[in-house]
C-alpha positions as CSV (number, residue, x, y, z in Angstrom):
1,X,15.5,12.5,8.5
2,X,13.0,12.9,5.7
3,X,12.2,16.8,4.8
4,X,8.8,17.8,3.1
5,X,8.9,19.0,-0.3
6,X,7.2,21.9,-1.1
7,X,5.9,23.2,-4.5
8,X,6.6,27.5,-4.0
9,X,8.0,28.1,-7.3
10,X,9.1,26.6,-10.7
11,X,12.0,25.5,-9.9
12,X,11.4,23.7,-6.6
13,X,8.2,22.1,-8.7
14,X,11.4,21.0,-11.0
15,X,13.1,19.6,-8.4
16,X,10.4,18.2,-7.0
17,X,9.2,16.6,-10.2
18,X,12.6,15.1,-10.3
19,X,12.9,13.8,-6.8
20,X,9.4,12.3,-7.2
21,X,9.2,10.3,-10.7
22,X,9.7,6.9,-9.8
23,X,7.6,7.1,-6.4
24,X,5.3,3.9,-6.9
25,X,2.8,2.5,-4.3
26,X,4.3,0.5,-1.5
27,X,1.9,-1.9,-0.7
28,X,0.6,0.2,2.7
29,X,-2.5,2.3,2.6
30,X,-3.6,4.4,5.4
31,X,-6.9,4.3,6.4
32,X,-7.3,7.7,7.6
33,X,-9.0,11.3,7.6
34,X,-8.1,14.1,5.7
35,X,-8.0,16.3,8.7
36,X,-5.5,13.4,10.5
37,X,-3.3,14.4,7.8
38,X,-3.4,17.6,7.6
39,X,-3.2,18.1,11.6
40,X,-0.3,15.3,11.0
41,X,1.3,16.2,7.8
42,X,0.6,19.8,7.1
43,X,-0.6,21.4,3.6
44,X,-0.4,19.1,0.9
45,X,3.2,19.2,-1.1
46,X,1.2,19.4,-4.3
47,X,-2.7,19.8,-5.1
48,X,-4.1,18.1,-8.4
49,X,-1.6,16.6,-10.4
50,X,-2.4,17.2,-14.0
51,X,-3.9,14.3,-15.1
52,X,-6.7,14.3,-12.1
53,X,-5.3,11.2,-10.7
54,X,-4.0,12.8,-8.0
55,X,-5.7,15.4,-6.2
56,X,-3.4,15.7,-2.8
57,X,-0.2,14.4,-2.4
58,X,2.3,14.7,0.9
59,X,5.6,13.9,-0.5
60,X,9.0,13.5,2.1
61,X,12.7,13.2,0.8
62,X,15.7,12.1,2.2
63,X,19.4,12.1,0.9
64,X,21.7,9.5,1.6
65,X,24.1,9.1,-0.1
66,X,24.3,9.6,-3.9
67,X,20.2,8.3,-3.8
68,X,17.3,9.6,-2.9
69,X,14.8,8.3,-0.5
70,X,11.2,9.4,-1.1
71,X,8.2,8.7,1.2
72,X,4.4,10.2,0.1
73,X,0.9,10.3,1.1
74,X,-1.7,10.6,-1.4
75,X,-5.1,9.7,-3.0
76,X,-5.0,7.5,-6.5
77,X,-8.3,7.4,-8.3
78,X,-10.3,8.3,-5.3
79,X,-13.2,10.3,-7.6
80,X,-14.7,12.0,-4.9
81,X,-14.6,14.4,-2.6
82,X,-11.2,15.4,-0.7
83,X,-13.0,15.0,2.4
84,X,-14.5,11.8,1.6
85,X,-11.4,9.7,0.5
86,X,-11.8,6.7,2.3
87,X,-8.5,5.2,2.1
88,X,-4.8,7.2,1.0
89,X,-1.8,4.8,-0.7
90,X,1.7,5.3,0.5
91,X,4.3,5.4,-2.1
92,X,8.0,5.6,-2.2
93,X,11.3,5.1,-4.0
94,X,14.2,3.6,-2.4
95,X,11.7,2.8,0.7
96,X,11.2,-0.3,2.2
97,X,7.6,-1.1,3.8
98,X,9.0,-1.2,7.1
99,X,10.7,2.0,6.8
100,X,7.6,3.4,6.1
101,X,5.9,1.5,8.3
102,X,8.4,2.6,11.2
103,X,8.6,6.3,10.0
104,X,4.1,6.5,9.6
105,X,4.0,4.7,13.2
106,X,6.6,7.6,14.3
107,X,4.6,10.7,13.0
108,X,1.3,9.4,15.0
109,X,-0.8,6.7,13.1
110,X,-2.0,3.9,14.7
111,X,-1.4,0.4,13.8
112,X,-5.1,-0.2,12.5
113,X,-4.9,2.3,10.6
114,X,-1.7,1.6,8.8
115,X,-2.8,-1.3,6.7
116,X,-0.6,-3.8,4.2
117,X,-2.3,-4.5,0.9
């Protein structure tokens, strides 16, 4: 089952950069509202990345294995306002788009708003 990361400390920010790099978008977006993910998701597992391409960013691991599956949430580009993000990209590493199709449908979203690109 896929566990949040969380970004408490240096070291799990390590980690987490770790698990993370190589997360690329997975050809689903979800055509949602902020306060859908939060109510679904929780606080963000990290909050402006750096480079201001990210500004919120849900990310889920799993172990299996000697790989690492990673699932995340999170707004690419989207200049504006957190609360006016239209659309958030789904990204992962070692994730199939069914599996993330499956595991989005699981946690509450509804088919129209899971959408392939």
């Amino acid at each position: 089952m896929f566990k949040k990361t969380t970004n408490d400390n240096y070291l799990k920010e390590n980690r987490n950069y770790r698990i993370t790099k190589g997360v690329s978008a997975i050809d689903i977006c979800l055509n949602t509202s902020l306060s859908k993910l939060l109510d679904i998701f929780g606080q963000p597992s990290l909050v402006g990345s750096g480079d201001n391409k990210i500004q919120l960013e849900w990310t889920y691991s799993e172990e299996v294995g000697d790989s690492v599956k990673v699932f995340s949430i999170y707004d690419y580009k989207q200049f504006c306002a957190i609360h006016k993000i239209p659309f958030w990209r789904v990204g992962g590493k070692n994730v199939t788009v069914e599996e993330a199709k499956s595991l989005l449908s699981s946690m509450g979203f509804d088919e129209d708003e899971i959408v392939l690109i």
